[in-house]
One Martini backbone bead per residue (centre of mass of N, CA, C, O) as a GRO file, in nm:
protein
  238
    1UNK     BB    1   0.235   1.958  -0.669
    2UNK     BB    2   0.185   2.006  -1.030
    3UNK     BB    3   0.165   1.957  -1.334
    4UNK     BB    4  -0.040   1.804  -1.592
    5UNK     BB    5   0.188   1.674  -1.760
    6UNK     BB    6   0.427   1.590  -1.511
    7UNK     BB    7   0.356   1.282  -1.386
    8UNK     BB    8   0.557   1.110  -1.578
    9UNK     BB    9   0.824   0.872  -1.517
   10UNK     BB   10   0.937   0.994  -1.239
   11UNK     BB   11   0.829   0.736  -1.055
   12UNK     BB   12   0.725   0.569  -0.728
   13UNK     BB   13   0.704   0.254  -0.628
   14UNK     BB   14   0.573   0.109  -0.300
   15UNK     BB   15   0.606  -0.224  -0.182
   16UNK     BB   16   0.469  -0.363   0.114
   17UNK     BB   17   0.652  -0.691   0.242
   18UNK     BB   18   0.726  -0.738   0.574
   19UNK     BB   19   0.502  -0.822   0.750
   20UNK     BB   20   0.400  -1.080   0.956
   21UNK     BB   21   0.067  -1.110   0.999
   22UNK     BB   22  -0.032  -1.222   1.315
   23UNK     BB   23  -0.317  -1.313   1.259
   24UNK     BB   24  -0.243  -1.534   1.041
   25UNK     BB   25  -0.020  -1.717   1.127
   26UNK     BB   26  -0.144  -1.950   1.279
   27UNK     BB   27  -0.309  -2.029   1.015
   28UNK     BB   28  -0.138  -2.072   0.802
   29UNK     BB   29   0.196  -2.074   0.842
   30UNK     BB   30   0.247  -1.810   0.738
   31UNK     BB   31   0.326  -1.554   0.572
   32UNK     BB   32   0.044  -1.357   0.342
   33UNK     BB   33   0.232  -1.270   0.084
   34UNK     BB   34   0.263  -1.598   0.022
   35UNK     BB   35  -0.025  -1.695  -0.046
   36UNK     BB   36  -0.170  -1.885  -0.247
   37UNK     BB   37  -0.310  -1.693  -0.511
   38UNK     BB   38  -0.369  -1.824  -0.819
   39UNK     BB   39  -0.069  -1.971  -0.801
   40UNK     BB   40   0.064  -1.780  -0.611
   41UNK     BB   41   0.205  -1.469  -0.456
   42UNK     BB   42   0.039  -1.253  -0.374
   43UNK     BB   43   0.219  -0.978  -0.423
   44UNK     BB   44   0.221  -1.031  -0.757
   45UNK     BB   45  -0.075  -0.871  -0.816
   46UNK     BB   46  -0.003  -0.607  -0.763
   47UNK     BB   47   0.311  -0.599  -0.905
   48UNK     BB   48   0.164  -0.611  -1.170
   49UNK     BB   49  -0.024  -0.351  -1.155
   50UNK     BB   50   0.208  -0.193  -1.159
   51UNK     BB   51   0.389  -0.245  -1.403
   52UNK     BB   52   0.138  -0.212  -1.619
   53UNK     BB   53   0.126   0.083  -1.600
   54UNK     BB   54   0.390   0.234  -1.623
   55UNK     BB   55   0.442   0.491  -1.415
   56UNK     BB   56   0.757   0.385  -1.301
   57UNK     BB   57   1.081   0.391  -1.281
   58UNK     BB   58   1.050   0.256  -0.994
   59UNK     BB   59   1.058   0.004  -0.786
   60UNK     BB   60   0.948  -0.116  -0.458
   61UNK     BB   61   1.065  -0.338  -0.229
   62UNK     BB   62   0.952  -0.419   0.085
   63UNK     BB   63   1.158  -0.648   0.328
   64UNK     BB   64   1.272  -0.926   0.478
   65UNK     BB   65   1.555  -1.042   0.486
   66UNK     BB   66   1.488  -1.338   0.497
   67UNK     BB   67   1.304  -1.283   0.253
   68UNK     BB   68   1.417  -1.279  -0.007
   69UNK     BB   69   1.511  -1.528  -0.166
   70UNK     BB   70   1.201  -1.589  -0.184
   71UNK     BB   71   1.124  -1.345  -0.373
   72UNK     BB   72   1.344  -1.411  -0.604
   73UNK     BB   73   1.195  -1.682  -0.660
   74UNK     BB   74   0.905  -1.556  -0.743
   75UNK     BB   75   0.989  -1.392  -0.972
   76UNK     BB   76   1.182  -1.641  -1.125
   77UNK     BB   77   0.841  -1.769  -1.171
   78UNK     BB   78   0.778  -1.569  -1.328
   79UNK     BB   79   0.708  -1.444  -1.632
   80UNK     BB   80   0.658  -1.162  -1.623
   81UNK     BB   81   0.842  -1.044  -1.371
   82UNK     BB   82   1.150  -1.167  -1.449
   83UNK     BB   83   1.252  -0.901  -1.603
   84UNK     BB   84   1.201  -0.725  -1.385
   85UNK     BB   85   1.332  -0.480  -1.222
   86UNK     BB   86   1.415  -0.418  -0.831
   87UNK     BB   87   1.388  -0.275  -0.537
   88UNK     BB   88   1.576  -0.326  -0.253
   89UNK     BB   89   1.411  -0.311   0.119
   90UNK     BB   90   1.446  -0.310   0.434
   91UNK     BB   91   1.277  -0.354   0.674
   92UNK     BB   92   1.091  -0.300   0.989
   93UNK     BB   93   0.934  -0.292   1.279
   94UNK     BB   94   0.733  -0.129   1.092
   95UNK     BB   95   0.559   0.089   0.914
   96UNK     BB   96   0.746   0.313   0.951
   97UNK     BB   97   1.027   0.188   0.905
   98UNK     BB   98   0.983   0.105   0.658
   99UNK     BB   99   0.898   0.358   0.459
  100UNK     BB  100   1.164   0.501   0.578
  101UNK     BB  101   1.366   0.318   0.418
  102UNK     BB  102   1.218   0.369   0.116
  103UNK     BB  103   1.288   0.701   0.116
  104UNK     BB  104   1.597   0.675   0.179
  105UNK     BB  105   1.673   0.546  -0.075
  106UNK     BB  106   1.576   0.771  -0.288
  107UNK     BB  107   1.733   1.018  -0.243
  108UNK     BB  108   1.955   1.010  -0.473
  109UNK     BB  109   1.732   1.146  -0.673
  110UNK     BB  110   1.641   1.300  -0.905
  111UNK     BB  111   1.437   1.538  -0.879
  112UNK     BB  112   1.075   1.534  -0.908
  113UNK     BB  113   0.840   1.333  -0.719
  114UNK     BB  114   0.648   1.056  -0.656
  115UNK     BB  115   0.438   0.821  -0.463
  116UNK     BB  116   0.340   0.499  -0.417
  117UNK     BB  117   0.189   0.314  -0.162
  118UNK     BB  118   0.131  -0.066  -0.103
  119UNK     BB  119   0.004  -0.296  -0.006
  120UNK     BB  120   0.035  -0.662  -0.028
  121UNK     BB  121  -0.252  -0.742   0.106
  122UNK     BB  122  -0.384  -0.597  -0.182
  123UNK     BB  123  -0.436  -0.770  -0.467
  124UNK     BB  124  -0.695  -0.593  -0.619
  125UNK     BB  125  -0.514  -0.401  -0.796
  126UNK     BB  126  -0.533  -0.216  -1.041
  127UNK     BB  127  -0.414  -0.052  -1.346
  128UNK     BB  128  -0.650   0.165  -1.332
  129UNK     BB  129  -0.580   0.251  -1.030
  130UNK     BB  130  -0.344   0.363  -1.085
  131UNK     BB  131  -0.349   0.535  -1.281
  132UNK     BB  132  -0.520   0.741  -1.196
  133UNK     BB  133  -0.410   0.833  -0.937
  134UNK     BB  134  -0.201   0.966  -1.073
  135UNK     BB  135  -0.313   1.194  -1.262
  136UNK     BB  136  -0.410   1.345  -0.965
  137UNK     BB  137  -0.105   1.462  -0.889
  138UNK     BB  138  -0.193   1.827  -0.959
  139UNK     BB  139  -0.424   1.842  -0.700
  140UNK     BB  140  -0.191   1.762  -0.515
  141UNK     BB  141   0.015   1.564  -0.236
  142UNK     BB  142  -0.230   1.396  -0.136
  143UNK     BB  143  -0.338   1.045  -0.185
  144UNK     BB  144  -0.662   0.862  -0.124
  145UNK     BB  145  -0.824   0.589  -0.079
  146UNK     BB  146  -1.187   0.546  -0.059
  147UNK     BB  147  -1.440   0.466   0.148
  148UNK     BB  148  -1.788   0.447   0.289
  149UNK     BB  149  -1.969   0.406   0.553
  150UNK     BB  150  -2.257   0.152   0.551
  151UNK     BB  151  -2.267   0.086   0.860
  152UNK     BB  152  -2.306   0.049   1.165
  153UNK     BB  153  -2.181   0.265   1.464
  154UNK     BB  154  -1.950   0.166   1.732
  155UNK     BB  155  -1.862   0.257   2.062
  156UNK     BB  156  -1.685   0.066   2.347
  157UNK     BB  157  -1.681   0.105   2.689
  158UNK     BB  158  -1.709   0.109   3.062
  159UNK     BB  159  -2.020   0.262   2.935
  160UNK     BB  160  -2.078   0.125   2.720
  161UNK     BB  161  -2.290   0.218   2.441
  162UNK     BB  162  -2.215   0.385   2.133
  163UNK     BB  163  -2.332   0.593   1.847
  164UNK     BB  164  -2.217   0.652   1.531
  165UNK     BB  165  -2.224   0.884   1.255
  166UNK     BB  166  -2.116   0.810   0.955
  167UNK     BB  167  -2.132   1.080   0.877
  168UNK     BB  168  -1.822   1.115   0.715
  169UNK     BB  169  -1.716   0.822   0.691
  170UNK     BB  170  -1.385   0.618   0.621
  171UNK     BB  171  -1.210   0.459   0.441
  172UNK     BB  172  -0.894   0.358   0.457
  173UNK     BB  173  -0.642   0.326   0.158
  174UNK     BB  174  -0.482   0.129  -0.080
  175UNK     BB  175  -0.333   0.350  -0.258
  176UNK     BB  176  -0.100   0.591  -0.218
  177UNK     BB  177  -0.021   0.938  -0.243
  178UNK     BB  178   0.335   1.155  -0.296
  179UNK     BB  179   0.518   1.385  -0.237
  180UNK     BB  180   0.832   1.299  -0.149
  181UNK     BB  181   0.967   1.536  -0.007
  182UNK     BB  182   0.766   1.586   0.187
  183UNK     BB  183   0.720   1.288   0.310
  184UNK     BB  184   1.021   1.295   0.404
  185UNK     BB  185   0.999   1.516   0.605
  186UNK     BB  186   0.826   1.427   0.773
  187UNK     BB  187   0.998   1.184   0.882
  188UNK     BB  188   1.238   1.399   0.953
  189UNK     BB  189   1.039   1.592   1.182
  190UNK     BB  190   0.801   1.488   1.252
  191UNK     BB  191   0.563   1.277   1.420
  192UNK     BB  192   0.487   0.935   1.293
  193UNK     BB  193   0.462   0.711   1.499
  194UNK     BB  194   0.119   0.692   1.550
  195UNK     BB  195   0.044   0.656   1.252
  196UNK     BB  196  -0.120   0.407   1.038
  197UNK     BB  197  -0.080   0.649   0.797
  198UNK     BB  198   0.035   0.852   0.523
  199UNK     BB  199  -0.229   1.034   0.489
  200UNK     BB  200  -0.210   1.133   0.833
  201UNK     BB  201   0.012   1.295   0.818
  202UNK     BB  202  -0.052   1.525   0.589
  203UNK     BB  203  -0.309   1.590   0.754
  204UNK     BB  204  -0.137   1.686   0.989
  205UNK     BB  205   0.057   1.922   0.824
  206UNK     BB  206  -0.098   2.037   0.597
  207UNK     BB  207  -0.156   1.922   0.356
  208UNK     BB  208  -0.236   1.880   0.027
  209UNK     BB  209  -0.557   1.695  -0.025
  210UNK     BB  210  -0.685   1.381  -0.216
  211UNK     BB  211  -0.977   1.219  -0.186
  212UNK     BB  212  -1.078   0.894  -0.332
  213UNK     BB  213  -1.240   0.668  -0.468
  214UNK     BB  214  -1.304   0.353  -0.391
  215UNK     BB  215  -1.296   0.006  -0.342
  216UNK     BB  216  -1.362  -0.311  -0.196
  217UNK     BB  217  -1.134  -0.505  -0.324
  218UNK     BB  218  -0.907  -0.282  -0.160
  219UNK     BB  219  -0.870  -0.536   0.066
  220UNK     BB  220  -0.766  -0.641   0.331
  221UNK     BB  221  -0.531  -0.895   0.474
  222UNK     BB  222  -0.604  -0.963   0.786
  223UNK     BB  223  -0.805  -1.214   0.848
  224UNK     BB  224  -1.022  -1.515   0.813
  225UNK     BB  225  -1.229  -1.358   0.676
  226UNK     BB  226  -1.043  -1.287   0.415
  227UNK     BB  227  -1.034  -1.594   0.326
  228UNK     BB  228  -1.284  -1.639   0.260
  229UNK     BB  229  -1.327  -1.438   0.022
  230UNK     BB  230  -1.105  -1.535  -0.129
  231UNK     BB  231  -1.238  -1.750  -0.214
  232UNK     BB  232  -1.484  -1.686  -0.385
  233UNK     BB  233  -1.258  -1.476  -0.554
  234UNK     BB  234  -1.134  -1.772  -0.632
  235UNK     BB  235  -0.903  -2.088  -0.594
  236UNK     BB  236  -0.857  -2.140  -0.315
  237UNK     BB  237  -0.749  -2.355  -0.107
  238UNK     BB  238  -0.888  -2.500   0.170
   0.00000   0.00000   0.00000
């Protein structure tokens, strides 16, 4: 947490497209942040609207060593993106490897700053919604977006069907926002290795925390079903 009028100008964008997307490989036969939509490769869709932000000094790219030249030659084909310089780093074999990586590139960075972290598969993005978050980093340690369940939920197991109660149940999503000394430190001290997002560590470590409203948008693509919803609402080719 830090002052109110202290948010801009050193702070540090992390997206992450490290990631093989196994659930759409075979459906695709290619990564997912790869995707052809609406005319481009999926990642530079959030990637633009990081940039658009204005909010930080430095982007972080995580990505697959092999995929390097593949990323560098869809920004030199970006009219937009191809002068912006970026942070290129190598990503682990999982999601929490990844973001460990990106976290420990930054180390001999000086002064303190927030980290933003977001997956490169929720392409609608907006640069308002980077805005936002970030002007709330005064409020918290740890901010991330999140919508509330609307419809009904059950857990299933070997004893048959329980519904589960939804009032106060939430989906979480990314942009996910830290600072950065706090949650570098999650990473090389604490727990961190079963949980599947960065403000659950944040949370489990005792960080003020602030979650803020999503927007459905900020759906991840991540099965066959988020491809049909892509078609919908772009040009995407079937």
């Amino acid at each position: 947490m830090r002052e109110k009028n202290e948010w801009k100008k050193n702070d540090v964008a992390i997206l992450l497209l490290a990631g093989k997307g196994e659930r759409l490989l075979s459906a695709l036969k290619d990564k997912k942040q790869f995707l052809d939509f609406d005319g481009k490769a999926l990642f530079l869709h959030p990637l633009t609207s990081l940039v658009l932000s204005r909010c930080f000094s430095k982007i972080v790219l995580v990505l697959a060593k092999e995929d390097e030249e593949r990323v560098r030659r869809c920004l030199r084909q970006d009219t937009f993106l191809q002068k912006e310089k970026f942070q290129f780093v190598y990503g682990g074999q999982t999601r929490n490897e990844s973001v460990r990586n990106a976290l420990n590139s930054l180390e001999k960075k000086k002064g303190n700053f927030f980290v933003l972290i977001h997956d490169a598969a929720r392409p609608f993005l907006t640069e308002k919604q980077v805005e936002a978050i970030m002007s709330k980093t005064y409020r918290a340690d740890a901010l991330t977006y999140c919508i509330p369940l609307s419809d009904s939920l059950f857990r299933q197991d070997g004893k048959g069907i329980e519904y589960l109660d939804r009032k106060n149940l939430y989906l979480v999503q990314t942009p996910q926002v830290f600072d950065y000394r706090k949650l570098l430190s999650l990473y090389r001290t604490g727990d961190v290795e079963d949980t599947t997002d960065d403000f659950s560590k944040a949370v489990r470590a005792g960080m003020k925390t602030l979650p803020l409203p999503g927007d459905l948008s900020l759906f991840k693509v991540t099965g066959e079903d988020d491809l049909s919803l892509l078609r919908m609402l772009s040009v995407l080719p079937s």
